[in-house]
C-alpha positions in Angstrom: 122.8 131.3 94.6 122.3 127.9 96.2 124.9 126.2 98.2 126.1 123.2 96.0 125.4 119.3 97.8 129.2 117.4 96.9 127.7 114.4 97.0 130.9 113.1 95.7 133.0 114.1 98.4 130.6 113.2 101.4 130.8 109.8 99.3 134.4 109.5 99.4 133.9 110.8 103.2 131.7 107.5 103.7 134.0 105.2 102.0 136.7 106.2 103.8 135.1 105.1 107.1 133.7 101.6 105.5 137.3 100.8 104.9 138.5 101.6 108.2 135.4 99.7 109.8 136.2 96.7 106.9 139.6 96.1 108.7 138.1 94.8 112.0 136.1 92.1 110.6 137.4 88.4 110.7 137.0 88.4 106.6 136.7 90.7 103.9 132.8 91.4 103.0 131.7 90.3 99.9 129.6 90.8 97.4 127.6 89.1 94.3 126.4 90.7 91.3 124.5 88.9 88.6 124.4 90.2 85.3 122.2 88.9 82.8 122.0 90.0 79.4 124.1 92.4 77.7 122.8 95.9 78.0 125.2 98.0 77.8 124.4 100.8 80.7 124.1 97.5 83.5 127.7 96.6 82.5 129.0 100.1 83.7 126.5 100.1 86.5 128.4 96.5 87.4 131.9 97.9 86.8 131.4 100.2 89.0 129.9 98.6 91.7 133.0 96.1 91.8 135.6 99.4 91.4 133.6 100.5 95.1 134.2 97.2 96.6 137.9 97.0 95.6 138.5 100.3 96.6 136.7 99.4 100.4 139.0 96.4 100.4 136.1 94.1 99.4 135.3 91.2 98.0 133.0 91.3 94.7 132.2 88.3 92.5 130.5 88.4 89.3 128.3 85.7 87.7 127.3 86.3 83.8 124.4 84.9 82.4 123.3 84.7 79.1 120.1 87.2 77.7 117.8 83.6 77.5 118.6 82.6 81.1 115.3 81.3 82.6 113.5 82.0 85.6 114.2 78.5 87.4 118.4 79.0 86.4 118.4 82.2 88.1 116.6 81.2 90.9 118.9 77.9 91.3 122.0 80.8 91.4 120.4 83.1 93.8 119.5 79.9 96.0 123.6 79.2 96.0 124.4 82.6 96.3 121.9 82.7 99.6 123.8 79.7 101.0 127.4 80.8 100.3 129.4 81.7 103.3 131.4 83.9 101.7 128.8 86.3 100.2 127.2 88.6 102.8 125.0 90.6 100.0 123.2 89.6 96.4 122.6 92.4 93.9 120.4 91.4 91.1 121.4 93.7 88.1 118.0 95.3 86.8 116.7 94.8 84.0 116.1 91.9 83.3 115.2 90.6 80.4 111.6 90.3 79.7 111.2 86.3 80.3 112.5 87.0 83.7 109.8 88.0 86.4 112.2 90.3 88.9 109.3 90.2 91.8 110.0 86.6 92.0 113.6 87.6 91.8 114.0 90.0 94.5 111.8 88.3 96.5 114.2 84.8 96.5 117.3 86.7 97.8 117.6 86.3 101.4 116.2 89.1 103.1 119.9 88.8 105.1 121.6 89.5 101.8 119.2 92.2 100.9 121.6 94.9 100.1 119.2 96.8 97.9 116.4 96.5 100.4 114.4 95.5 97.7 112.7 92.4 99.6 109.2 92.6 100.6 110.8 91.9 104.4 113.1 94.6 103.9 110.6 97.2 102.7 108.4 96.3 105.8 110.9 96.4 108.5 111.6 100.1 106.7 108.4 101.1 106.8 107.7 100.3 110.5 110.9 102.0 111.7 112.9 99.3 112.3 115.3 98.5 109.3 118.3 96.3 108.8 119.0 98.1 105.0 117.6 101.1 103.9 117.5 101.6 100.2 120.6 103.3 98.5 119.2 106.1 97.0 116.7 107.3 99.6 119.1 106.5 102.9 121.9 108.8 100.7 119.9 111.5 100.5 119.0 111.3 103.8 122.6 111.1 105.0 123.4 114.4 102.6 120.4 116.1 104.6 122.6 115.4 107.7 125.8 116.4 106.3 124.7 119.8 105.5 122.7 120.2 108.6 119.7 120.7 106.6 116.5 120.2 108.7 113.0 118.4 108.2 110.9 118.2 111.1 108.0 120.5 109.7 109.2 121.6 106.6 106.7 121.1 103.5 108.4 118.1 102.0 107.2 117.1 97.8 108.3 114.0 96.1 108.8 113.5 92.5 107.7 110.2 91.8 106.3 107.3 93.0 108.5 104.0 92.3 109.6 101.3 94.8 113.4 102.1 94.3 113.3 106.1 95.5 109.9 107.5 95.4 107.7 105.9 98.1 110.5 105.1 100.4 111.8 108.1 100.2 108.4 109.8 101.3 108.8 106.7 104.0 111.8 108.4 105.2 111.2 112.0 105.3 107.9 111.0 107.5 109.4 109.0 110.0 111.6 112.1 110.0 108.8 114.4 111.0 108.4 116.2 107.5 104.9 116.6 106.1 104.7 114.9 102.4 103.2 115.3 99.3 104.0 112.5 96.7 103.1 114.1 92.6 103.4 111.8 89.6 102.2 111.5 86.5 98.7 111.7 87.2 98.9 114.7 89.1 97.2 117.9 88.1 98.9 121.2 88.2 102.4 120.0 89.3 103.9 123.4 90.0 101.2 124.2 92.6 102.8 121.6 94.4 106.2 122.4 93.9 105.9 125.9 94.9 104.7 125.0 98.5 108.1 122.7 98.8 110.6 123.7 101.6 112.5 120.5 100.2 111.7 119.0 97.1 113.1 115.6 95.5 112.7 115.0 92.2 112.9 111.3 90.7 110.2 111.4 88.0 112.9 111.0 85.0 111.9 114.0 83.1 114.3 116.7 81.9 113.7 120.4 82.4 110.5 119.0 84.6 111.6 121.5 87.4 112.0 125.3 86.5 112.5 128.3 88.1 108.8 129.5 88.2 108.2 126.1 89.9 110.0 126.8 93.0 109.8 129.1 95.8 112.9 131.3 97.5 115.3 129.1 99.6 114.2 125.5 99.1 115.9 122.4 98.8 116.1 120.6 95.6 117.4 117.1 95.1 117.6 116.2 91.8 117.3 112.3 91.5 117.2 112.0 87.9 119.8 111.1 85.2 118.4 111.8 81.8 120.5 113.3 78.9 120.0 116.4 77.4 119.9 117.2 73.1 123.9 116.6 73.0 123.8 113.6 74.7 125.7 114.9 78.1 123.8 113.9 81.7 121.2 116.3 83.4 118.7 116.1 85.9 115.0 116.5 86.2 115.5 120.2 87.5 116.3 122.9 85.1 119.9 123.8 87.2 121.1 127.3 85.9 117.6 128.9 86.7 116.7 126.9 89.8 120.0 127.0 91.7 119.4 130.8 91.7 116.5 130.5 93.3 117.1 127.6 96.0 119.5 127.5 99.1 120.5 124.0 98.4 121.0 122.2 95.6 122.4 118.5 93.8 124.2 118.4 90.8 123.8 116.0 87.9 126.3 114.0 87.7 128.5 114.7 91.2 125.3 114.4 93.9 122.6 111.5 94.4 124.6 108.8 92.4 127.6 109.0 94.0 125.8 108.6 97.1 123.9 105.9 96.1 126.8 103.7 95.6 127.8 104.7 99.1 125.5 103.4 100.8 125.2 100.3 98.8 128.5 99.6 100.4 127.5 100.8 103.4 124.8 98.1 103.4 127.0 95.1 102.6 129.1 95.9 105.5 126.3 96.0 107.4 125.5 92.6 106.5 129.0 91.5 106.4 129.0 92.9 110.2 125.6 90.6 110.6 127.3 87.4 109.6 130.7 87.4 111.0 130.0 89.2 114.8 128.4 86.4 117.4 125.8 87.2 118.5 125.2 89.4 121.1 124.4 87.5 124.5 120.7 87.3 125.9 120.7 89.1 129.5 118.5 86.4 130.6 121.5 83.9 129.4 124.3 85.9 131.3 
């Protein structure tokens, strides 16, 4: 039976320290959400981005905008959000509505403000090993692999899907971490001979009951990424749990693992950046 990853507590763990950390800075960090539109799951991802940043003692300010916002509006707000003094990261709620081009979008926040690591800059500094932000979702699952003492170097590593937001830069991530990776998607043939060489497998593909038992090998390592809903409606993974967890050593839970972590360290990221604009800069040696 495998050892269940609390990714809610090491969340609250995390937190805990970001508000401690919070209290030495001239000025509460704060954030800026825009939400356009009215879709109903981005207004509880919002509401509970700015329920994080109250309980870390920050600062979160929310700017509505209407479902036929245009492109050059939200640009205008993002340019006034990027010169604000008092805002130290931008989240663009996605999606957006279909007039709304959100590569343009992402790419006008100021990589400084990046707290998605979404940018272009952002991606590139990640991929060459020397990041400012590390995406939320990839860096959390890295910092459960940590938590659990759970080790890469050389392990068979397999990745569930290939997006921008967890799939490549999670493969990034467990490279620079010396683990040898396979990335499968939805043109890949005969999944499960994939999945049964996985010492750790991460799964963000968005497919219930994609993982099962037979897919698996003895004692790996299964983050479950995915938030789908199963026939009466209640949350579940990509990875068929019951079966699966008897099978691995370690193992996420849906809900309770990745996405509690994935708000973590979005917070972790704006304090970063609060950190970034408040602290002088450090001193050149040459200046001493």
């Amino acid at each position: 039976m495998a050892i269940l990853i609390d990714g809610k507590a090491l969340a609250a763990k995390i937190k805990a320290q970001l508000v401690e950390e919070a209290k030495t800075l001239p000025r509460r960090p704060g954030l800026a959400v825009i939400l356009v539109g009215n879709d109903p799951a981005s207004r509880i991802y919002v509401t509970n981005k700015e329920k994080d940043c109250e309980q870390c003692g920050f600062l979160s300010y929310e700017y509505k905008l209407p479902e036929e916002t245009s492109q050059e509006e939200l640009l205008d707000m993002i340019d006034y959000l990027n010169r604000n003094p008092k805002v130290d990261g931008i989240l663009v709620q996605m999606p957006l509505p279909g007039q709304l081009n959100e590569e343009k979008i992402i790419s006008a926040i100021s990589p400084e403000k990046d707290v998605d690591a979404f940018h272009p800059f952002n991606v590139g500094r990640m991929v060459i090993g020397d990041p400012v932000f590390l995406p939320c979702t990839p860096a959390g699952i890295m910092e459960m692999f940590r938590e659990y003492q759970i080790s890469i170097p050389g392990k068979r590593c397999v990745v569930l899907g290939r997006s921008n937001i967890v799939g490549k830069p999670m493969a990034t991530l467990l490279i620079q971490n010396d683990g040898t990776v396979t990335i499968c998607h939805t043109k890949t043939q005969n999944l499960a001979r994939y999945t049964r060489e996985a010492d750790i497998l991460v799964s963000a593909a968005g497919h219930r009951n994609l993982v099962t038992a037979d897919m698996v090998k003895d004692g790996v390592v299964v983050i479950d990424v995915a938030m789908n809903r199963d026939e009466n409606g209640k949350f579940c993974g990509d990875v068929d749990f019951p079966a699966v967890s008897q099978k691995a050593s370690y193992i996420t839970p849906v809900p309770g693992g990745v996405g509690p972590m994935t708000r973590a360290i979005l917070l972790k990221n704006i304090l970063t950046a609060a950190r970034r604009h408040q602290e002088p800069p450090k001193e050149e040696a040459g200046n001493r």
